[in-house]
C-alpha positions as CSV (number, residue, x, y, z in Angstrom):
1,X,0.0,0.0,0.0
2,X,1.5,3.4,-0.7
3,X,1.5,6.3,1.7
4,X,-0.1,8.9,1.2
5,X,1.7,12.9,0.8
6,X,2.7,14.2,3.8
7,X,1.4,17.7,3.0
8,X,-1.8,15.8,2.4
9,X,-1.7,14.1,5.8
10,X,-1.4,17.0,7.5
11,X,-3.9,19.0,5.6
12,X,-1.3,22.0,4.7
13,X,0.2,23.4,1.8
14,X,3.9,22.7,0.6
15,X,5.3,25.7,1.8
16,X,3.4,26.0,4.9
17,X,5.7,26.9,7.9
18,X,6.9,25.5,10.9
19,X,3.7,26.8,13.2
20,X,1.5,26.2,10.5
21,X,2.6,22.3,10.4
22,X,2.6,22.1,14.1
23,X,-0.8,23.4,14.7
24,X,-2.0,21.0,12.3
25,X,-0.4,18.3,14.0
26,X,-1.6,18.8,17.1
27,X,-5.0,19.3,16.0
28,X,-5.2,15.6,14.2
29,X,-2.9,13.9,17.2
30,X,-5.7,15.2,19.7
31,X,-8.4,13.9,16.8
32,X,-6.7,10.4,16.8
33,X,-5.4,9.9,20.1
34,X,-5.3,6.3,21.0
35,X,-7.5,7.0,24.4
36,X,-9.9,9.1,22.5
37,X,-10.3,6.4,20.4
38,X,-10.1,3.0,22.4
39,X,-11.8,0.7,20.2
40,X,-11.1,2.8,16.5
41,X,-7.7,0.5,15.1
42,X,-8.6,2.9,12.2
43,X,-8.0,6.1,14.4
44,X,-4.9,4.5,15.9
45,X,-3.5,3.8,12.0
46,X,-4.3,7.7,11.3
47,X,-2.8,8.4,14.7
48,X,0.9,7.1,13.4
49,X,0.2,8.4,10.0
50,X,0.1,12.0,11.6
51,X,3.4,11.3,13.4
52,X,5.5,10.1,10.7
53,X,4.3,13.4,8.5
54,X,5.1,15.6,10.9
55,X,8.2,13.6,12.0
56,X,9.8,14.3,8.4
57,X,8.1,17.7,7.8
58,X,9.1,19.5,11.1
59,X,12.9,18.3,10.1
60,X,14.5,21.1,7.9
61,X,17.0,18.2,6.3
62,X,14.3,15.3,5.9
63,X,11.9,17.6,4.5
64,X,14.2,19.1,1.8
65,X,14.8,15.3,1.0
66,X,10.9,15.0,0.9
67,X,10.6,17.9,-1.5
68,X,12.7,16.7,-3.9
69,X,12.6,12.5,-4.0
70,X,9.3,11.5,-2.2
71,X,8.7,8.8,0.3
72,X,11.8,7.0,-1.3
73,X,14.5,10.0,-0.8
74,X,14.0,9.1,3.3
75,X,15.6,5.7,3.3
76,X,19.1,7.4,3.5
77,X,17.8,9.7,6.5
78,X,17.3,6.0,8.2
79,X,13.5,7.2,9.0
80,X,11.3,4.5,8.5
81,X,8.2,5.4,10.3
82,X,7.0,4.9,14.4
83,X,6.3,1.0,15.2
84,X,4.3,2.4,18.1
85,X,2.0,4.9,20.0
86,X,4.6,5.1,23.2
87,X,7.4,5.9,20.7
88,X,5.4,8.5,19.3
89,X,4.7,9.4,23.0
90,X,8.2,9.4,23.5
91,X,9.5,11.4,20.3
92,X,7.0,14.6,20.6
93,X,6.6,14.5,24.6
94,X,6.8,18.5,24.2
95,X,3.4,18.4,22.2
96,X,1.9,15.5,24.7
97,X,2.5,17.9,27.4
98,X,0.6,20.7,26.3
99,X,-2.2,18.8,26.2
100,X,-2.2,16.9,29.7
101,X,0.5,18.5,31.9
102,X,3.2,16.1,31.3
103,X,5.5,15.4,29.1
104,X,6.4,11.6,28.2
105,X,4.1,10.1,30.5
106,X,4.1,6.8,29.1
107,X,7.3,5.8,29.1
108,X,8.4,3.6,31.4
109,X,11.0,4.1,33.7
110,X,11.5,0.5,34.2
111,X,12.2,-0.4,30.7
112,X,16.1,-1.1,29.4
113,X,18.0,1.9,28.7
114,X,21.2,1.7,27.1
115,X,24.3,3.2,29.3
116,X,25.8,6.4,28.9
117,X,29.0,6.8,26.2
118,X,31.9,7.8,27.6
119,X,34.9,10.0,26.3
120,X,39.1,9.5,26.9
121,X,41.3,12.2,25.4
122,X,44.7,10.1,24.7
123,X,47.8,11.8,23.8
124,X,50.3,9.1,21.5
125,X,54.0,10.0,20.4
126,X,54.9,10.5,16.7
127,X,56.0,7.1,16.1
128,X,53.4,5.1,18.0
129,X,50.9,6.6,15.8
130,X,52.9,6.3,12.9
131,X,53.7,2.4,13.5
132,X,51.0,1.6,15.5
133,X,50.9,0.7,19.4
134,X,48.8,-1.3,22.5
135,X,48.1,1.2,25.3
136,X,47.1,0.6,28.6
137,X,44.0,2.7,30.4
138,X,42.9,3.0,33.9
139,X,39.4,4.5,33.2
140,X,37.1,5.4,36.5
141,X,33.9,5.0,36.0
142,X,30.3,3.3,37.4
143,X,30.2,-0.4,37.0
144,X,27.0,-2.6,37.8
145,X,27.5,-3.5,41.4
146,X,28.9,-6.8,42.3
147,X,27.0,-7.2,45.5
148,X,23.2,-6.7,43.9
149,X,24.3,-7.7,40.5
150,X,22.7,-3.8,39.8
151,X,19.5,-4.6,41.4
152,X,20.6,-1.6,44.4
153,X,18.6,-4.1,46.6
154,X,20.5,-6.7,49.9
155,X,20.6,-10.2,48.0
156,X,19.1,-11.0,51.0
157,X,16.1,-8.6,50.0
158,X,15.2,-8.5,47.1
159,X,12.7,-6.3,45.6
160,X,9.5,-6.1,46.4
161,X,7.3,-5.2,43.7
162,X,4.8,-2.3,44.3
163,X,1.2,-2.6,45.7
164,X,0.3,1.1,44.0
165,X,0.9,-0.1,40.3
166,X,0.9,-3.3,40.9
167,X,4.5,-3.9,39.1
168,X,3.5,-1.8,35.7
169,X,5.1,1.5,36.8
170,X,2.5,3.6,35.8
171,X,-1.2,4.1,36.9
172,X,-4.2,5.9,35.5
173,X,-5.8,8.7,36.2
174,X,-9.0,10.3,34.4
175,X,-8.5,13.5,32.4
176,X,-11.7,14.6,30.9
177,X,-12.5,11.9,28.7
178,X,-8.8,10.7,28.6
179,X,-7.6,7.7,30.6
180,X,-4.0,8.8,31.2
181,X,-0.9,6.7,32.0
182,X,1.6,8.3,34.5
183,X,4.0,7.4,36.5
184,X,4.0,5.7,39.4
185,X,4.4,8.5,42.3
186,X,5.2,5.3,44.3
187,X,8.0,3.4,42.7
188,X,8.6,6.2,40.8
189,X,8.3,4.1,37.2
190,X,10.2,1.0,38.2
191,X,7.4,-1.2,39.4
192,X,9.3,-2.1,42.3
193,X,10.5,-0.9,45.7
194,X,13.3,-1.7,47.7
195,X,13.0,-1.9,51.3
196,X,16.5,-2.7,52.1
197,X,19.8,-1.2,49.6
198,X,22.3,-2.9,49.0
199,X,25.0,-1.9,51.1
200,X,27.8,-1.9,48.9
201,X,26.4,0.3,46.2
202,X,23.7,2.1,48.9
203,X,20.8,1.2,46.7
204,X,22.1,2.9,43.4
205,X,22.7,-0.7,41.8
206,X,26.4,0.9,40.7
207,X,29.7,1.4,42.0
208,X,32.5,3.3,41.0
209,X,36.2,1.2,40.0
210,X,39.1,1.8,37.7
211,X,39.1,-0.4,34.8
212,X,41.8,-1.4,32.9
213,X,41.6,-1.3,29.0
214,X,43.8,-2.3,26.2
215,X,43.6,0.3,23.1
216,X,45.3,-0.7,20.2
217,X,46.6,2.2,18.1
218,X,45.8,1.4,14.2
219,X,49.1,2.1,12.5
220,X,48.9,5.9,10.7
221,X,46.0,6.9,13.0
222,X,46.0,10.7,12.5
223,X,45.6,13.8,15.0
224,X,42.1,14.5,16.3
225,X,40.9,10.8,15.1
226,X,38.1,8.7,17.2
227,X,38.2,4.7,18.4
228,X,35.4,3.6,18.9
229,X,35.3,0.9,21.7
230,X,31.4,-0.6,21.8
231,X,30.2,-1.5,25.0
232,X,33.0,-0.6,27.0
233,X,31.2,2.5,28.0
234,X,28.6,2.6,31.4
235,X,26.6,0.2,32.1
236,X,22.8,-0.1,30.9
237,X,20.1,0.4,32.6
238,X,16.9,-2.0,33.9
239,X,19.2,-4.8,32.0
240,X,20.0,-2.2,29.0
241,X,23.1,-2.9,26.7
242,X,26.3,-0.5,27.9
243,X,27.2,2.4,26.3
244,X,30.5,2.7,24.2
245,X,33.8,4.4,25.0
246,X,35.2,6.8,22.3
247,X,39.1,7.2,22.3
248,X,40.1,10.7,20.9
249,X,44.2,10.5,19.8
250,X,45.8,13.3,19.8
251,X,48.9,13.2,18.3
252,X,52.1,14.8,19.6
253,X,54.5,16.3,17.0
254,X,58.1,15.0,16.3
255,X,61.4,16.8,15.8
256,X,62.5,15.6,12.4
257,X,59.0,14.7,10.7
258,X,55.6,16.9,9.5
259,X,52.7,15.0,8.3
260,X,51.1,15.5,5.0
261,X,48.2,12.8,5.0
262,X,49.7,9.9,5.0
263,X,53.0,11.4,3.6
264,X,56.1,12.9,5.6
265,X,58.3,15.5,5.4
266,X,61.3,16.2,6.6
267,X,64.1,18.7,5.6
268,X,67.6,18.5,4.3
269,X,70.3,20.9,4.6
270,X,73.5,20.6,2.3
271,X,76.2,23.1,1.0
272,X,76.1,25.5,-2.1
273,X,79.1,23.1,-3.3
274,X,77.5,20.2,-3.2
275,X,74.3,21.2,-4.5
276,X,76.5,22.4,-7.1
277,X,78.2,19.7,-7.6
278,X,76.0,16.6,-6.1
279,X,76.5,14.6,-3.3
280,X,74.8,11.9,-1.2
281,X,73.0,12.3,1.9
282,X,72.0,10.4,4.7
283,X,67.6,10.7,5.2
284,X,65.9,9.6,8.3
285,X,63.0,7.8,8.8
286,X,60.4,5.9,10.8
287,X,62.7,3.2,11.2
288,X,66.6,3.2,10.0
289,X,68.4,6.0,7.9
290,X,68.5,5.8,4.1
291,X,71.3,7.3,1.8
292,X,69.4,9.6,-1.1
293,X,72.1,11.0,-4.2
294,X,71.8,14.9,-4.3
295,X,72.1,15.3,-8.4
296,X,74.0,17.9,-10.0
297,X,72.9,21.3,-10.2
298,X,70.2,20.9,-6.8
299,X,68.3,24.6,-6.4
300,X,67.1,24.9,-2.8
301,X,63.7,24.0,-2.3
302,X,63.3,21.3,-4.5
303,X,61.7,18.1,-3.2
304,X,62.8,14.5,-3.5
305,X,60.2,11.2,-3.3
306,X,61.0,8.3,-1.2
307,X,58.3,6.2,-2.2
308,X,57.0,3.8,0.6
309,X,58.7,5.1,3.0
310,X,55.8,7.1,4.4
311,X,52.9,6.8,6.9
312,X,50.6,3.5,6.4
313,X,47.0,3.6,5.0
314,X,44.2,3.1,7.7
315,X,43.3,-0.6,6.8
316,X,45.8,-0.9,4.0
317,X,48.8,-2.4,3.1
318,X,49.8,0.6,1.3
319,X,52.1,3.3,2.2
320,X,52.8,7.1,1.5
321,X,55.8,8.5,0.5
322,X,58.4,10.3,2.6
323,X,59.1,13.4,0.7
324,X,62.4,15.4,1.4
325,X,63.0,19.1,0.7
326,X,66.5,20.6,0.4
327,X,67.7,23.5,1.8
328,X,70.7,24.6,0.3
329,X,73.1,26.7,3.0
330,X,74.9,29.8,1.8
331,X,78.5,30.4,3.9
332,X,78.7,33.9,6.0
333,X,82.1,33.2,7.4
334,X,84.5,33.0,4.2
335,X,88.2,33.4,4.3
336,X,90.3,35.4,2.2
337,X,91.2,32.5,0.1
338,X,87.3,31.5,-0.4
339,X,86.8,34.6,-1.3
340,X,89.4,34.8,-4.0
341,X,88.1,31.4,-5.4
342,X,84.2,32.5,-5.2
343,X,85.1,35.7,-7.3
344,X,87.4,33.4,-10.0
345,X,84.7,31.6,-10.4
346,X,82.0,34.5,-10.8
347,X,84.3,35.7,-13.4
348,X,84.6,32.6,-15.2
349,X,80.2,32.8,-14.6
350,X,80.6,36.0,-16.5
351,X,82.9,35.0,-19.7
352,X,80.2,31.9,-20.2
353,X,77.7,34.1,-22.4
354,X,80.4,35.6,-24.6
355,X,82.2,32.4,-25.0
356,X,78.9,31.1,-25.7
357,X,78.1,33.6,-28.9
358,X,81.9,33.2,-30.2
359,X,81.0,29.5,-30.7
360,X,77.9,30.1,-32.1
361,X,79.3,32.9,-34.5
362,X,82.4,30.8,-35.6
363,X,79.7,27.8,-36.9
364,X,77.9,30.1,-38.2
365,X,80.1,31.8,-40.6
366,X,81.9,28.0,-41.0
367,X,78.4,26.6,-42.9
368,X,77.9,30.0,-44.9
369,X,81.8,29.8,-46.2
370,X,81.1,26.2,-47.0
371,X,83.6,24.6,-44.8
């Protein structure tokens, strides 16, 4: 069955604006609500319907993706629709509240929650990052008690489960015409009560403790890059799955190297003599030194390739280059003699042109004489 136009579910036009949209959502969400309607499946199905077109046209991003490719342009946004009323509860609890009071009231506090994420700022030398490395971390942070196995109740005691809601969480109360799920003021959502805490955790079901983790640095990992380490973050919730850890590298810069991408650069320094005349040099690099021949006639500033000698590929085999630019060093402290030899040889510079036209005139007067 195909859905219907958003614009069309909501009764507005296409460029209605944000109010506009809202208003009209509200208005069909109090038409359809499920407790307004307790035996309508039909008002229930409309009910979603209205959710899922405000859902995308209330989103700057999903709606331009609307506009322009239809129901089918979504799938990329991940938005597939709401599989129920609670998680429309849940997702517009703002909108819920203005009409009863309270915002989210039916969702449960006792249902799984998934643990919070956590964050680790690690600082790695050049050449662990470059090469690669196993780092040890002493992380505090809450872990599900040991005692209660994160029930927060004595083993001895555990929890009882509460008269008021009879274990649900929530209880009704009457509204106008509205039955309307709330919280339980009693256990507070989590059906249960505990009469005596645990005493190792005093009832919170957590503890805190240092936990030792072993990060392995991927070889070329860059500055500012984030490892993602799932479920090593805090613990869930009513049985929930724990949250991640993310492990931001930062990068500390070396003496002889720069990084560009998954190239390096480092610099070379020889004499005007030698770049005159060539010579060979000894490079570093991540691992031993390498000899690189200066050719003939270097300028400064121009670079040479090592190729493979650079920085690995995240999940490749493949390498970058190491790229080496030379600097070529003028002398300020000549003696008498080096100057005398520096100023030979800028006359000799000088007599090159000449010489140069005196060959070229003597050829050419040869092949017009004939001989």
């Amino acid at each position: 069955m195909s859905k219907r136009d958003y614009y069309e579910v909501l009764g507005v036009a296409r460029d209605a604006g944000d109010e506009e949209i809202k208003r009209a959502y509200r208005k069909l969400a109090f038409e359809h609500h499920p407790d307004r309607n307790p035996e309508d499946p039909e008002a229930e199905a409309s009910f979603k319907e209205a959710a899922e077109a405000y859902e995308v046209l209330r989103d700057p991003h999903k709606r331009a993706r609307y506009d322009q490719f239809g129901h089918e342009g979504l799938g990329a946004n991940g938005f597939s629709g709401f599989s129920s009323s609670d998680d429309i509860f849940g997702a517009f609890s703002d909108i819920f509240g203005e009409f009863f009071g309270f915002a989210g009231a039916r969702r449960s506090a006792n249902r799984p929650q998934p643990g919070a994420d956590l964050r680790y700022n690690l600082t790695v030398s050049f050449r662990d990052a470059a090469r690669g490395a196993e780092v040890n971390l002493k992380l505090p942070m809450e872990v599900v008690c040991p005692e209660c196995k994160g029930s927060g109740a004595d083993p001895a005691h555990p929890p009882e489960t509460c008269r008021q809601c009879g274990g649900t969480g929530h209880v009704q109360q009457a509204q106008g015409f509205f039955r309307i799920s709330v919280t339980c003021p009693s256990c507070r959502g989590h059906g249960k009560l505990i009469t005596h805490p645990c005493a190792k955790c005093h009832g919170l079901g957590r503890v805190k403790k240092a936990k030792d983790l072993k990060v392995n640095i991927p070889a070329g990992v860059d500055d500012n890059s984030r490892l993602r380490l799932r479920g090593e973050g805090e613990p869930g919730i009513n049985g929930g799955p724990p949250g991640d850890l993310y492990v931001i590298i930062s990068v500390e810069p070396d003496k002889n190297f720069r990084r560009q991408g998954q190239n390096l650069v480092v610099g070379a320094e020889i004499g005007f003599v030698d770049a005159a005349l060539g010579c060979r040099i000894e490079v570093p690099t991540l691992d031993d030194p390498v000899t690189l021949d200066i050719p003939k006639g270097t300028h400064s500033g121009e670079v040479f390739r090592l190729r493979g000698m650079g920085l690995p590929h995240l999940g490749s085999p493949h390498k970058g280059d190491l790229l080496v630019g030379v600097t070529v060093r003028t002398p300020t402290r000549l003696t008498k003699r080096q100057e005398e030899l520096l100023r030979e040889f800028a006359a000799l510079e000088e007599h090159k042109p000449m010489e140069k036209v005196k060959r070229l005139f003597k050829k050419t007067k040869d092949k017009v004489m004939g001989e």
